[in-house]
VEXNU-468185 format. One line per field, with one value per atom (N, C-alpha, C): residue number from 1; residue in one letter; atom name; x, y, z. Coordinates in nm, 2 decimals, always signed. Last residue first. Layout:
! VEXNU-468185
num = NUM ...
residu = A ...
atome = CA ...
px = X ...
py = Y ...
pz = Z ...
! end
This chain:
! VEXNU-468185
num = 96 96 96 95 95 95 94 94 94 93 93 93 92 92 92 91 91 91 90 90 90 89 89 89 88 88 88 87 87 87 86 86 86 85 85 85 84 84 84 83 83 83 82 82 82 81 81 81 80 80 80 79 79 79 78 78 78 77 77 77 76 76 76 75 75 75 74 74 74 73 73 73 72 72 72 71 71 71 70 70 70 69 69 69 68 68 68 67 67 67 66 66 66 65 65 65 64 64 64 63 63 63 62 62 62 61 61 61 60 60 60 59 59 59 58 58 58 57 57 57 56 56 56 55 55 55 54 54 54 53 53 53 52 52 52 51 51 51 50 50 50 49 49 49 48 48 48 47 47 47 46 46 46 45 45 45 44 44 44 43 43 43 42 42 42 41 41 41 40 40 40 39 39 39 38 38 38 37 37 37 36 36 36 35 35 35 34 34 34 33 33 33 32 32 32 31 31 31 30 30 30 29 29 29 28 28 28 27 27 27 26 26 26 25 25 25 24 24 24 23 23 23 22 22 22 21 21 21 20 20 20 19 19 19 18 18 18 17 17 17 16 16 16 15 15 15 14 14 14 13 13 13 12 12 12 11 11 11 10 10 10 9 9 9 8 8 8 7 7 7 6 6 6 5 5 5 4 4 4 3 3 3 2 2 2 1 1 1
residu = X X X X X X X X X X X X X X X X X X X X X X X X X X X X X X X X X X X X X X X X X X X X X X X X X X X X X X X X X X X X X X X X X X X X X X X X X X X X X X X X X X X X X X X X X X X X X X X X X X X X X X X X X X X X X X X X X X X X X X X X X X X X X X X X X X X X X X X X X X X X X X X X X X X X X X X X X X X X X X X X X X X X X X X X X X X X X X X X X X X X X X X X X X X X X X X X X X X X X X X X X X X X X X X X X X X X X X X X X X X X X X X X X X X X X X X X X X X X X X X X X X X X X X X X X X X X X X X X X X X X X X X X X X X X X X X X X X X X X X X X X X X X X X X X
atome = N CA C N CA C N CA C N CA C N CA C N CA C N CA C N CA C N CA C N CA C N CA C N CA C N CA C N CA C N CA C N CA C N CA C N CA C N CA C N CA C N CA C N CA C N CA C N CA C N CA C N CA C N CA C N CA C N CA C N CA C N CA C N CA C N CA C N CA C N CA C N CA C N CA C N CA C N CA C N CA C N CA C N CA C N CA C N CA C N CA C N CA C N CA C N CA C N CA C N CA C N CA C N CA C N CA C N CA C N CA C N CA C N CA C N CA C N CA C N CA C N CA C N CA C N CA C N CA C N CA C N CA C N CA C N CA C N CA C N CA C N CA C N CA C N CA C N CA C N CA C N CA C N CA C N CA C N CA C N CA C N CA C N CA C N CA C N CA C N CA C N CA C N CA C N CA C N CA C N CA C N CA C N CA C N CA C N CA C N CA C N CA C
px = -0.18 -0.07 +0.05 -0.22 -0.20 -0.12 -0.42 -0.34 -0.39 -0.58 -0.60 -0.48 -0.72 -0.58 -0.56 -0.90 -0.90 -0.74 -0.87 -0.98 -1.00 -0.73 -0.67 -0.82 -0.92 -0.79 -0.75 -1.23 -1.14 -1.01 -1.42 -1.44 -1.36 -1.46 -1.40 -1.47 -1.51 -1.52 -1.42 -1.31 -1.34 -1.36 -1.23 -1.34 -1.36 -1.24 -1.20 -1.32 -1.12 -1.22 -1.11 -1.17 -1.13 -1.24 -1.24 -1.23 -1.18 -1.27 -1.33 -1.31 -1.05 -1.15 -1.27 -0.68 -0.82 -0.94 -0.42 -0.55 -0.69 -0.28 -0.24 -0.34 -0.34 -0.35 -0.27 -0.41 -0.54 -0.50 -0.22 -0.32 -0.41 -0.03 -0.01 -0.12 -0.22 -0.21 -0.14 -0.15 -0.26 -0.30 +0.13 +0.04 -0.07 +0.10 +0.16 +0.15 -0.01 -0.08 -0.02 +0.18 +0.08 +0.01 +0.40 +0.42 +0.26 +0.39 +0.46 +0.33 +0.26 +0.19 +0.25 +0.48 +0.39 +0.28 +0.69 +0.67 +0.56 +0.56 +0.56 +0.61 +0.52 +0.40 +0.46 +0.74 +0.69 +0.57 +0.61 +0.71 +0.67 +0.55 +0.56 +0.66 +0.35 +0.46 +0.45 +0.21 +0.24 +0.37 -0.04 +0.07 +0.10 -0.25 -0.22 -0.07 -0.42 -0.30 -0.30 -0.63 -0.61 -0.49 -0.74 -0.73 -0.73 -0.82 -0.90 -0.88 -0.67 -0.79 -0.86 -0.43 -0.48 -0.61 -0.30 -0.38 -0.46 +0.01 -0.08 -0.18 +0.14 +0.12 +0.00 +0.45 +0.29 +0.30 +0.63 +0.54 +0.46 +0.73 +0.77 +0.70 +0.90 +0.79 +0.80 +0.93 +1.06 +0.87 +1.00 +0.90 +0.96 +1.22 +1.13 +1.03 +1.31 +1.37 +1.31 +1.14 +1.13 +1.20 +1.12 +1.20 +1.20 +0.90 +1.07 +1.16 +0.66 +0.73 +0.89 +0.71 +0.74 +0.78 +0.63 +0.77 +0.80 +0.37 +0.45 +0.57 +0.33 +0.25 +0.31 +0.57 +0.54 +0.44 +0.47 +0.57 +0.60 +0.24 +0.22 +0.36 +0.33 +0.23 +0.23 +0.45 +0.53 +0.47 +0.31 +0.38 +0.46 -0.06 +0.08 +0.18 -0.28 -0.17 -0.06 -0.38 -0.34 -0.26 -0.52 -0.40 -0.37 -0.68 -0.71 -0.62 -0.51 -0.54 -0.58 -0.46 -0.50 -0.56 -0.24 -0.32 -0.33 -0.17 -0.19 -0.27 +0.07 -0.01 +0.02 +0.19 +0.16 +0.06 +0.43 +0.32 +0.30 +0.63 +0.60 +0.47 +0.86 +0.72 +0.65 +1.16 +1.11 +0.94 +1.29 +1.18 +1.16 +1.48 +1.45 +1.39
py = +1.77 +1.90 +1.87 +1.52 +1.55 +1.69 +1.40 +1.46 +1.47 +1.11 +1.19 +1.26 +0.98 +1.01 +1.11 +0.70 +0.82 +0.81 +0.52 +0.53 +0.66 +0.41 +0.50 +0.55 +0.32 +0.24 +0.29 +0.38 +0.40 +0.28 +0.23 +0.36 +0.37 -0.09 +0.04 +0.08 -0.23 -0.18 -0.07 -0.52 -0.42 -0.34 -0.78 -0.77 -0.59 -0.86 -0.81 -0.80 -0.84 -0.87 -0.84 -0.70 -0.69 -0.75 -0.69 -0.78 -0.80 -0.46 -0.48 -0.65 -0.28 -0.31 -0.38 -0.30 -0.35 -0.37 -0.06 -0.15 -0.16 +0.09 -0.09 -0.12 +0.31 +0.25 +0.09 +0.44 +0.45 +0.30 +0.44 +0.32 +0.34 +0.65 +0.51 +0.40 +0.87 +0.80 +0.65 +0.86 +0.82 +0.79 +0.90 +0.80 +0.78 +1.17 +1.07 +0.93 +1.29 +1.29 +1.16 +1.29 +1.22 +1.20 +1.47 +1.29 +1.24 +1.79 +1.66 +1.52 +1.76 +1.84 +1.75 +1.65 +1.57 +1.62 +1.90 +1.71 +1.65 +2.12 +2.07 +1.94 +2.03 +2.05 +2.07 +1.80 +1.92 +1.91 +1.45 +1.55 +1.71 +1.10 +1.28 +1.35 +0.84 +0.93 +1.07 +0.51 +0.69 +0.76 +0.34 +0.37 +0.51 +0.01 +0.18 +0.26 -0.19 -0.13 +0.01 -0.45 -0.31 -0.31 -0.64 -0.67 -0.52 -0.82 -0.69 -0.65 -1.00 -1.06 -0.90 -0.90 -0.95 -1.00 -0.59 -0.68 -0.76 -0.44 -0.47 -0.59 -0.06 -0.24 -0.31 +0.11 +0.06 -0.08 +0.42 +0.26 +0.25 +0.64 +0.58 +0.45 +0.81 +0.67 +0.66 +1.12 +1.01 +0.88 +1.40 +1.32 +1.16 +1.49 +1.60 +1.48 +1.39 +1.41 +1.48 +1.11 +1.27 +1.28 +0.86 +0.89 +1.03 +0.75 +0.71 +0.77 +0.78 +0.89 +0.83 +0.72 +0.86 +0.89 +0.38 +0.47 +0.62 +0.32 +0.40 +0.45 +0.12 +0.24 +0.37 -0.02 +0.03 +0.17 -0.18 -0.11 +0.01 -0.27 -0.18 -0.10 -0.46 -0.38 -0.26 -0.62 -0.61 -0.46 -0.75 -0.63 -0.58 -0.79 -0.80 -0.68 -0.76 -0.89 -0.86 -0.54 -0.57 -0.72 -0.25 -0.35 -0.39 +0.01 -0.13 -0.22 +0.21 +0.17 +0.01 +0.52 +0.38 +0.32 +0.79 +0.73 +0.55 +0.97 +0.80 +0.78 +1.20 +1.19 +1.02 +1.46 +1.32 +1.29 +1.74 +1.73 +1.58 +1.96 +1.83 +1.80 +2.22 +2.18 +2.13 +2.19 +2.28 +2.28 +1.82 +1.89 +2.07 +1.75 +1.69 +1.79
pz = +0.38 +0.39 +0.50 +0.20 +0.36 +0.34 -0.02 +0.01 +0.11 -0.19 -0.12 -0.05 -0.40 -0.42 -0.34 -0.52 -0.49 -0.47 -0.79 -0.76 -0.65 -1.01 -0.95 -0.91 -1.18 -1.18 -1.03 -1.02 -1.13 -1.12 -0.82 -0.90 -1.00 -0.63 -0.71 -0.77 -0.34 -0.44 -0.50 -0.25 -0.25 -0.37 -0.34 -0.23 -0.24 -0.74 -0.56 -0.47 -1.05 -0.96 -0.80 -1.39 -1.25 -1.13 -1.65 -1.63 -1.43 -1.68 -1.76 -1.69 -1.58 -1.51 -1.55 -1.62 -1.72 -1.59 -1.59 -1.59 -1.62 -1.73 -1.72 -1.66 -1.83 -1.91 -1.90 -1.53 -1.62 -1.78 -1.45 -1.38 -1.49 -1.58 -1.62 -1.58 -1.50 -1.66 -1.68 -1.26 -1.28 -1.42 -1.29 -1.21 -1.22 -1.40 -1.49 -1.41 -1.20 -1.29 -1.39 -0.99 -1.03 -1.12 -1.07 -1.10 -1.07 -1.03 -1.17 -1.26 -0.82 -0.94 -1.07 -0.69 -0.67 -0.79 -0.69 -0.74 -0.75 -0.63 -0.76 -0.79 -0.37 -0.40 -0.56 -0.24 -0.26 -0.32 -0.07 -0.17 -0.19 +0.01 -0.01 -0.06 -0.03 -0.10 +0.01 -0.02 +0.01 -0.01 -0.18 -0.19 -0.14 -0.20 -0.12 -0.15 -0.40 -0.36 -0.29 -0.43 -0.43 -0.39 -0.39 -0.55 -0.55 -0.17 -0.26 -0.39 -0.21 -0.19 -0.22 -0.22 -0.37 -0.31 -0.14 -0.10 -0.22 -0.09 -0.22 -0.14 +0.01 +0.01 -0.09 +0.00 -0.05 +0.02 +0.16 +0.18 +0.09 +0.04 +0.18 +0.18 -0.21 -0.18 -0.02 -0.30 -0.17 -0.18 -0.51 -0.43 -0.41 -0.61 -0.51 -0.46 -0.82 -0.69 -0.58 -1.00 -0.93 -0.84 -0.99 -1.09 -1.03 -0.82 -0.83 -0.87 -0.92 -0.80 -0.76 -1.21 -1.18 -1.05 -1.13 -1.16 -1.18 -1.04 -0.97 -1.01 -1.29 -1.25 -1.19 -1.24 -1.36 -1.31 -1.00 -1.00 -1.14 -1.03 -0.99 -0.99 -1.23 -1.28 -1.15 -1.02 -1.13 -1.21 -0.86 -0.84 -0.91 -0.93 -1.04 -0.96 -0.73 -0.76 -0.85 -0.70 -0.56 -0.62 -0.80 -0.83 -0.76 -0.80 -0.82 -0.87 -0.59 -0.69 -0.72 -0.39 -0.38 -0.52 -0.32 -0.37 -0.41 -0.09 -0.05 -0.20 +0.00 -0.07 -0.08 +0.19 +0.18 +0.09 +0.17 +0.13 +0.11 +0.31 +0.27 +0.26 +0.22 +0.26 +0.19 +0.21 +0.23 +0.29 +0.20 +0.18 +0.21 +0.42 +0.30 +0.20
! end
């Protein structure tokens, strides 16, 4: 697939609108260099997990534009859950 793969899980405060998270995530869609393998969305936390991998300039790409889009669909101002948050896009942690 890949030359060298790189996992990346970032987790976001969205766990009901799959409609919203799908929007969020459309870069790693849209990148040929970076493949979605799994999200899931938990509405009693009112979070989402999502993992990807991809080169190291896909993912340089598309996150960022992931995290611009969580940044501007969601409202923390009104957010509720069992788990805490930090941001929209709260961490975003790589696997070499």
């Amino acid at each position: 697939m890949f030359a060298q793969v790189i996992e990346c899980i970032p987790n976001f405060s969205e766990g009901r609108d799959p409609e919203k998270l799908q929007r969020i995530i459309a870069p790693f869609y849209e990148d040929k260099e970076v493949k979605v393998l799994d999200y899931s969305q938990d509405a009693d936390h009112n979070r989402a997990v999502v993992t990807v991998i991809g080169t190291y300039k896909g993912l340089k790409r598309t996150v960022p534009l992931v995290a611009g889009k969580a940044r501007d669909e969601i409202d923390l101002r009104g957010h509720k859950g069992a788990h805490p948050r930090m941001g929209a896009m709260d961490v975003c942690p790589f696997v070499p």
